[in-house]
C-alpha positions, 0 to 999 in steps of 0.5 A, spaced: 649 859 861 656 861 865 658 857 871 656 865 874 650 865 872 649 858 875 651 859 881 648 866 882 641 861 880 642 856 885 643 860 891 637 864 889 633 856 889 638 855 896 635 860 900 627 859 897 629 852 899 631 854 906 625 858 907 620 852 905 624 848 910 624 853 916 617 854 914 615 846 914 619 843 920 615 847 925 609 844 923 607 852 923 602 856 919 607 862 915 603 866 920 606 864 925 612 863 923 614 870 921 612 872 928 616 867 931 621 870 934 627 865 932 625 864 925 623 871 923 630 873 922 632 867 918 626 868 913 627 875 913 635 874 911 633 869 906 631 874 902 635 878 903 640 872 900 635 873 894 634 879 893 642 880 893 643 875 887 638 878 883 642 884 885 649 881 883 646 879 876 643 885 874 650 888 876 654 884 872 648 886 866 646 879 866 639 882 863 638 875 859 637 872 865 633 877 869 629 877 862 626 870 865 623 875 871 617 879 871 620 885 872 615 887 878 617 881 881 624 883 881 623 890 883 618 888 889 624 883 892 629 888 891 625 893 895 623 888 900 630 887 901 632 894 902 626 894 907 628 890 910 635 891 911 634 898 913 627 899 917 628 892 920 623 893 927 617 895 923 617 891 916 611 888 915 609 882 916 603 881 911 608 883 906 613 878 908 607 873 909 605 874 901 612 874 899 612 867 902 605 865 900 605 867 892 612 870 889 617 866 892 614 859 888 613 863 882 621 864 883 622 858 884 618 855 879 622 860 873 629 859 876 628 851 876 625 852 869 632 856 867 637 851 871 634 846 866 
């Protein structure tokens, strides 16, 4: 694997990882913390920060490591991403609470598995 790809990999981990750490170091429920008014940009913006790296390695056609990713899964964080970006003041929270609840630990757990 290139030091790219890595690199690209464990920026994706960073920003998962900063979005446990906000989430956990409030003693908050994910609830809560999505409608705080400090913390909601920062998990938001961390998605974003996913979302564009994945981008990245789709367009340096680095498909042997999307191929590790369910497809829908990677769709679903690049349409977030665009959701978020351009129709910021009435993004979801629900879909940002299930985000953070059930896809982002499969994405953690998978690019955990590849770094290995």
């Amino acid at each position: 694997m290139s030091k790219a790809i890595m690199v690209r990999l464990k920026k994706i981990l960073q920003a998962i990882e900063d979005i446990e750490f906000i989430v956990n170091s409030k003693d908050i429920k994910v609830t809560k913390a999505i409608n705080d008014k400090l913390i909601k940009p920062a998990i938001r913006m961390n998605i974003i920060r996913i979302a564009e790296q994945f981008n990245k390695l789709k367009n340096e056609n680095e498909f042997e490591i999307l191929e590790h990713f369910d497809k829908k899964d990677l769709q679903g964080i690049s349409a977030l991403r665009n959701y978020i970006a351009h129709d910021y003041d009435s993004t979801d929270d629900n879909i940002i609470e299930d985000v953070i609840r059930y896809n982002l630990p499969n994405l953690k757990k998978r690019v955990l598995e590849i770094i290995k």
